[in-house]
Every structure is written in C-alpha cells, then in structure tokens.
C-alpha positions in Angstrom: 73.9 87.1 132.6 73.0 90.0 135.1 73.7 94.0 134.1 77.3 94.7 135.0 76.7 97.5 137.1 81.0 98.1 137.2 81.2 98.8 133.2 81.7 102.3 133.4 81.0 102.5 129.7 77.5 101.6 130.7 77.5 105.6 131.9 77.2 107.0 128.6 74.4 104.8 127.6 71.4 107.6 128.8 73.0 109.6 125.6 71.8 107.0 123.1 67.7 107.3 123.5 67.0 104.3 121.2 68.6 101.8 123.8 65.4 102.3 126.0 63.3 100.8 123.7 65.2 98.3 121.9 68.4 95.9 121.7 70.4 98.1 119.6 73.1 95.3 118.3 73.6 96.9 114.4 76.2 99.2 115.3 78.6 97.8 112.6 75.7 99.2 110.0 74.3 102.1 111.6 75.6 103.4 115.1 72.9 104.5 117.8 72.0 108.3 117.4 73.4 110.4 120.5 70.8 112.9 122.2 72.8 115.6 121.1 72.4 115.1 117.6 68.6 117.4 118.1 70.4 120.7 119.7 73.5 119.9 116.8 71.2 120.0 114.4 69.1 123.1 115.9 72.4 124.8 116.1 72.5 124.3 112.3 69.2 126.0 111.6 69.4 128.6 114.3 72.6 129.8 112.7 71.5 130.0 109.1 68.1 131.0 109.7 69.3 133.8 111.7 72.8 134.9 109.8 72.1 133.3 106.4 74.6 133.4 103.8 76.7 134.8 107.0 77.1 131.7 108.1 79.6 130.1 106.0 82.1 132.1 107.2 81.1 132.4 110.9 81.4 128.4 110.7 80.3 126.3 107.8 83.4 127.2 105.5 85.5 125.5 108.1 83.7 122.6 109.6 84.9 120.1 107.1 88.9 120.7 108.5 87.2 120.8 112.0 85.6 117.7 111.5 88.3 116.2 109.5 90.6 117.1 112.7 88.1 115.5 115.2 88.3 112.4 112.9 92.1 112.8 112.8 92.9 112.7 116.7 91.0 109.2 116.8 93.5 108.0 114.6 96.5 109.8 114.9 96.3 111.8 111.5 98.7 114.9 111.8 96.5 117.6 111.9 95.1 119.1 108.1 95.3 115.8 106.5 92.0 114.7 107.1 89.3 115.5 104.3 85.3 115.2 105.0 83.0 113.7 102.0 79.5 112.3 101.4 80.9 108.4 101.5 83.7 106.2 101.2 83.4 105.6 97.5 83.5 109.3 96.6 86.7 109.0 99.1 88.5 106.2 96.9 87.1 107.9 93.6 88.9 110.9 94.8 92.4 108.4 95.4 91.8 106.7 91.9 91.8 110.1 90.5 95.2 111.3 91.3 96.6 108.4 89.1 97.0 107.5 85.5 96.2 103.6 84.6 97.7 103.9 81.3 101.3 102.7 82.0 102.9 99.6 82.8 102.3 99.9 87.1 98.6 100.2 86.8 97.8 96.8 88.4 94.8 97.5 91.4 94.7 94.4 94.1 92.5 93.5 96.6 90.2 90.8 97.6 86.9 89.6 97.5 86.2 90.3 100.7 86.4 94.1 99.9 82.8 96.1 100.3 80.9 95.5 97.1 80.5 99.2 96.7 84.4 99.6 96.6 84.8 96.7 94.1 81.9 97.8 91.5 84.0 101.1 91.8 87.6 99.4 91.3 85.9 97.4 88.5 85.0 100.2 86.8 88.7 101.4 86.6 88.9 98.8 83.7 87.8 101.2 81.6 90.7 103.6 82.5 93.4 100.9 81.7 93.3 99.5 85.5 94.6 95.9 85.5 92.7 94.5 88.3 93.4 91.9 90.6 90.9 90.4 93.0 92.3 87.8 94.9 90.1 85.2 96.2 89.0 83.9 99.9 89.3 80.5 101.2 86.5 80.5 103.2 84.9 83.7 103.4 85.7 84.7 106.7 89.4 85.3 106.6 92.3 86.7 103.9 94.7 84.7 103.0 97.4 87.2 103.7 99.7 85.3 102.0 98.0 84.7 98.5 97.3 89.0 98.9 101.1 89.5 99.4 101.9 87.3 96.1 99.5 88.8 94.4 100.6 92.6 94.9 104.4 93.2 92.6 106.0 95.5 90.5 103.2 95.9 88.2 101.5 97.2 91.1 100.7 101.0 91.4 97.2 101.1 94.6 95.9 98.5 96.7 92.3 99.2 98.0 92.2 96.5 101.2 89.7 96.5 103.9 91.2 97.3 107.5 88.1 94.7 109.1 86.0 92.4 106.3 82.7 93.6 106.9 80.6 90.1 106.7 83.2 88.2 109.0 84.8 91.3 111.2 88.3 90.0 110.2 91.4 92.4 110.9 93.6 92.0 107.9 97.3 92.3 109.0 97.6 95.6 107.3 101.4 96.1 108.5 102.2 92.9 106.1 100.4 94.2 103.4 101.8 98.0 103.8 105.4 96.5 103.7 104.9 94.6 101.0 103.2 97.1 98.8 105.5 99.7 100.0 108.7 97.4 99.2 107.7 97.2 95.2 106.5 100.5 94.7 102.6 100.3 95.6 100.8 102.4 97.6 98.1 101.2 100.0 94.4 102.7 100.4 92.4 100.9 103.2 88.9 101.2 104.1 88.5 101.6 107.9 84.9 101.9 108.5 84.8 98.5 110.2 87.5 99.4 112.3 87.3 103.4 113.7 85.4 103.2 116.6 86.0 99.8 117.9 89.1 98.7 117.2 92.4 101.0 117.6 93.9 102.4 114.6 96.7 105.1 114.3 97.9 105.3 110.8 101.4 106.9 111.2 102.4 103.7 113.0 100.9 101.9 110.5 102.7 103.9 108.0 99.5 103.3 105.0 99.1 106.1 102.5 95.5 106.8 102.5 92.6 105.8 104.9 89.5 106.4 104.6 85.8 105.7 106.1 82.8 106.8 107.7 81.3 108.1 110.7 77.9 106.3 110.0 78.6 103.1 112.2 81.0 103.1 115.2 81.5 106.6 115.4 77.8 106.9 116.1 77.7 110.2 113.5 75.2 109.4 110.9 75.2 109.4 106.8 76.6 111.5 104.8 80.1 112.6 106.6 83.0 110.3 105.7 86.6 110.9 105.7 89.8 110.6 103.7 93.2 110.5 105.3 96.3 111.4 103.2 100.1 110.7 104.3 101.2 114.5 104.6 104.4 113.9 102.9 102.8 112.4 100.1 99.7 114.7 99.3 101.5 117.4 98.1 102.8 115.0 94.9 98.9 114.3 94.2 96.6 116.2 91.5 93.0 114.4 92.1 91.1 114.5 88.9 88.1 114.6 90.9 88.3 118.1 91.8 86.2 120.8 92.8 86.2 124.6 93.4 86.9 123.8 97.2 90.2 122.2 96.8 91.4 125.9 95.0 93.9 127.9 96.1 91.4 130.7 96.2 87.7 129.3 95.7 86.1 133.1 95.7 88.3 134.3 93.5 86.0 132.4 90.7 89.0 132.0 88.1 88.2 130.5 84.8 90.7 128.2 83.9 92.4 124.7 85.1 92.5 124.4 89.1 95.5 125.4 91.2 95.4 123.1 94.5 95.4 123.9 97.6 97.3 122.6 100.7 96.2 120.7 103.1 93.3 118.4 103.9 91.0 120.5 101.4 93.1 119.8 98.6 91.1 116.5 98.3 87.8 118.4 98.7 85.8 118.4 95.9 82.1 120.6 95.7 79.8 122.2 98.3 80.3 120.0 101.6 77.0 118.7 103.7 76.7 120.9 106.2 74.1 119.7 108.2 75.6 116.3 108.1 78.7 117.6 109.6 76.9 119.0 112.1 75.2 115.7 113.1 78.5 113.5 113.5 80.2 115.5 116.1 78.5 114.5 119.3 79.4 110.8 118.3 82.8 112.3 117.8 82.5 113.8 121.0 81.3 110.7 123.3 83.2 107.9 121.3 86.4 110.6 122.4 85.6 110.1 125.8 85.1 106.7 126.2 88.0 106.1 124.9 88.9 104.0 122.0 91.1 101.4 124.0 88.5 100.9 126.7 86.1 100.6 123.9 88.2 97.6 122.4 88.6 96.2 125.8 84.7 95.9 125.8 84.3 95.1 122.6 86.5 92.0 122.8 84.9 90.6 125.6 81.4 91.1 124.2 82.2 89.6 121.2 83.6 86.8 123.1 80.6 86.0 125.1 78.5 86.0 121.3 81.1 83.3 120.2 80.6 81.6 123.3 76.8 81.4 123.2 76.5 80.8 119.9 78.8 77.9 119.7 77.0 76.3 122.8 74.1 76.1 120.5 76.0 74.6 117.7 75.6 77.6 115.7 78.3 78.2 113.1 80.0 81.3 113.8 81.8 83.0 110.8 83.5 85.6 112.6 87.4 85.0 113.8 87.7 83.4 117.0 91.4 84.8 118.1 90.5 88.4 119.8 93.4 90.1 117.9 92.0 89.3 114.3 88.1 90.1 115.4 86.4 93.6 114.8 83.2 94.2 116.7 81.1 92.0 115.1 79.9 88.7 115.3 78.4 86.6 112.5 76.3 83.6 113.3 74.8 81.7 110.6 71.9 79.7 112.8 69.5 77.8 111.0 67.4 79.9 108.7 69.3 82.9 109.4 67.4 85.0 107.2 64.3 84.5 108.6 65.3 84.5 112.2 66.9 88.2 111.3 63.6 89.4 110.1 61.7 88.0 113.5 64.7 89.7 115.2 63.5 92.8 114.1 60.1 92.5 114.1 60.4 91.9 118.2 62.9 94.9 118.2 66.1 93.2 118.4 67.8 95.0 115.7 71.0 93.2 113.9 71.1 92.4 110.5 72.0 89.6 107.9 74.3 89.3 105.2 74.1 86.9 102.5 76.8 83.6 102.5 77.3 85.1 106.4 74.5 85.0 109.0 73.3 87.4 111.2 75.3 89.7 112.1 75.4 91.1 116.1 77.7 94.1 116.9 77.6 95.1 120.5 79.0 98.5 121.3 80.3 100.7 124.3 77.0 101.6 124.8 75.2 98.0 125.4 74.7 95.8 128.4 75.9 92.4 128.7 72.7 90.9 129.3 71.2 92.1 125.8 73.4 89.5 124.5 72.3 86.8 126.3 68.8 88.2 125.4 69.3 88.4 122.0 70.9 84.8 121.5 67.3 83.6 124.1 65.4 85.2 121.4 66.8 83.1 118.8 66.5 80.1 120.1 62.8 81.0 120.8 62.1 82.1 117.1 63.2 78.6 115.8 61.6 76.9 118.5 58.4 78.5 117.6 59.2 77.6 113.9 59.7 73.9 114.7 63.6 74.2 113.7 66.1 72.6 115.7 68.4 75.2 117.3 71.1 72.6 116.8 
C-alpha cells in the first residue's frame, strides 16, 4: 500500500523522531516520544537550577491541577477533578481507600480480563474483608457483558472494569455496566489507559464515578504521570485512607494531627508529585489535542482494519474484535510462533510486542503511515519463511 499523502495526521509525524528510524507499532505499551519532550525537560532544569526551592511556587506546586486539567479537557472532566499520580494502581489504591470492606456491601467485581497489576491489587483487598468477584472470559478476547451484569448486585459496593481489554483491545459497553452498578448501589472505577488517546471518551456522558489511567501509551507522555478522575458531586463524600500532606487543607501549615481534606482534584493527592515527569507528558498532551481525538479514531479504525484484513488473508488468527465499535487501537495476531516472530520483529526494528495466550500485538497510531502496516505484516511472513514455518 503506497504513503497516503492526503492523511493530514501524517503532518505531525516530524514531531515523533523515532519514526525515522523504525516501525513504531507499540503505541498501546509505550507511545512515541514527541521532540518537545528535550526543551520540556530543559525547562525543568533551567527553572530549578536557576530559582531552586523558588520553583515550587513559580510552577511546580501547581502542575499536577494543570496537568490534571490538560488530562481533563480530553475527556470532558469538569475542571479540578482530575488528580496526577505515579501509575494507575497507586490511582485505584487511592479509590479502594476511601471505603470500608468490613460490612455487608463489600463485594469487588470485575473480570479476568482486567490488567494483572489491577487484579494482584483487588486481590489483595481480601485481606481488608473485600469479597471479590472475578468473572470469567469466554474466550479471551471479549466480556461477556452479560455474565458481568449478573455478577454485580446488592452486595456490591466498586467495580474496577477495564474501558478497552488490553491483550484483545475490546471496548466493554461501560454504559451497561454503569447502569447496572449504579441501579443496586455500586459505584464504577474504570481503567482507561487503553482507551484515552485513541478512542473517544467523555465521562460525564458516561456518567462512571471514577476513571483513571496513564499518559504512558496513547497520550504519547511518558512514565510516571497518570491520572484519577472523580465525579465532582461525589468527591466531596470521600476520605481516601491513602493520604498525603498534599491533599491538606493547608500543607505548609505542618499540623500535627489527623488530615483535614482539601477540595478539589488534590484532595486525592497523596505525597511529593513527579515533577519532571509532569513536565515530560505535556507535549503529548499538546499534539494528541490537536489532532484531535475523533480524527484520531477515525484513523485508528481504519488502520486497525487494514491489520485484520491482512492478517486474516494469511490465515492468521486474529484475537482482537472485528466490529469497529468494540475495537481499541490494537490488533492482536497470534501467527505461528508468535513469540519468536515478536522477538525477530524487534531485532529488525519493527517494534510491537507479545502477550502471552494473545499474539503479537500491533497498535498503529495518528502518527504512522499506512504502508508500515503492510510492511510490518511483509516482515512476518518473511521471518517464518526464513524459519521454514508455514505462514498459513
């Protein structure tokens, strides 16, 4: 397949310097670094090497409820209700805190599709009287939506769901699950790190309680900055256990003693914030901004499309949803020794990864040209050819 020269997305690929020396299709693990990360990040030292403890309040102090707004206007978060932390388990830690498990709602539900990290968390809960529930997948691709809607009732008091399955790139239909859990009582906390970037969320029409993610992946913003959304009308009711002299009413005041919350988005803050990481995710912020999340999705649907299409021409199996409306960015293929292939992949700088009972997983962003995907799937078949393994 040619370059398509009419993609005007295809403009904002001379901010990503990696994509001239590569295939950069891992974006669903770790997006491409903008060019404006070096002068973010020379910002940072300037100001601290030149102001020192100055800086925090010529700019650090607030940079998490900047941040946390940039976050917000992606997904239409009210401003102030967006929090910025190290990664999405310290985010649902922070959730899990504001509860008591020792009562009769204290039942936890989600499946086993959930990022590991989140359920090794949830698991852990056990220990503080959580009853969980992890309701089990069919085929490892999709949710049975239905089986998680049975499975969430009065006993239920949080239910941790992924917004897009990480190993397949399935959209859960989270405006099922929020009515349902909203309808006995539940509240719903769902991990959108598959989903913000690529796929159009706005969480007021969605109505869920809390959201949270990263900026590591689609938002192109690196480690360490991820973010916790909290319905406004319901964050004031919450006292996280997992607190910190940030979320105080008045942090230099240094009072001994139990805290006194705050309002707003650093109510859920906890210590010290990473300042240099902050720092590092706004240019992503910036460019994913103006590409514009819908045109993004556009994109992203059609590449993704053109994977499923190549790969099933092969005879590959695909374990990645093939109606565009349940699909994140992502497209798993599990071709003959996918592991292996992966590893040649990246040894000839065609960067994807694998996931175990998956495949390789491909994730084409704003930023890439159709042809790298017809590359990438060429490249396969070569690797197996070379290994004497039928492509078929």
């Amino acid at each position: 397949m040619p370059a398509d020269h009419s993609d005007p997305l295809l403009a904002f690929r001379p901010e990503f310097p990696i994509l001239s020396g590569s295939t950069y299709l891992i974006s669903n693990s770790l997006g491409a670094m903008p060019r404006q990360v070096f002068d973010s990040v020379r910002d940072y030292a300037d100001l601290w090497a030149r102001r020192g403890v100055r800086a925090w309040e010529e700019g650090w102090w607030q940079l998490s409820a900047e941040v946390g707004n940039e976050i917000g206007s992606l997904i239409h978060a009210e401003p102030d209700s967006v929090s910025c932390h190290q990664n999405v388990t310290t985010c649902q830690a922070i959730v899990a805190s504001c509860f008591d498990f020792s009562g009769p709602r204290n039942r936890v539900v989600y499946t086993d599709l959930n990022f590991p990290s989140l359920m090794y968390f949830w698991q852990a809960q056990r220990a503080r009287g959580a009853d969980v529930c992890m309701v089990p997948t069919d085929d490892g691709v999709h949710v049975n939506t239905e089986r998680l809607l049975e499975a969430i009732d009065e006993r239920t008091l949080l239910v941790p769901i992924s917004h897009v399955v990480f190993r397949s790139a399935f959209i859960q239909e989270v405006e099922a699950i929020v009515a349902r859990a909203h309808q006995v009582g539940a509240l719903v906390l769902l991990d959108s790190f598959q989903a913000v970037g690529t796929v159009p969320v706005d969480v007021q029409a969605l109505n869920v309680d809390f959201l949270c993610g990263g900026v590591l992946k689609w938002l192109c913003g690196g480690p360490g900055v991820a973010y916790l959304y909290v319905r406004p009308d319901l964050a004031p009711k919450l006292e996280p256990k997992f607190t910190g002299w940030i979320a105080h009413q008045q942090p230099f005041a240094f009072e001994v003693g139990p805290q006194r919350y705050t309002s707003g988005s650093y109510r859920f803050m906890t210590g010290t914030p990473n300042v240099p990481a902050l720092y590092c995710a706004r240019p992503g912020l910036e460019l994913v901004k103006r590409a514009g999340i819908d045109n993004i999705r556009a994109k992203s649907r059609r590449q993704t499309a053109r994977l499923i299409e190549l790969a099933t021409e092969r005879g590959w199996q695909v374990n990645t949803p093939r109606d565009p409306a349940r699909r994140g960015g992502t497209v798993t293929i599990n071709m003959p020794d996918a592991q292996g292939v992966c590893g040649e992949l990246l040894r000839r700088n065609v960067l994807v990864d694998y996931r175990p009972h998956a495949g390789v997983r491909m994730s084409p962003h704003f930023y890439n040209e159709d042809r790298e995907l017809d590359f990438a799937i060429e490249t396969v078949e070569e690797i197996l050819s070379e290994r004497g393994v039928a492509a078929r």
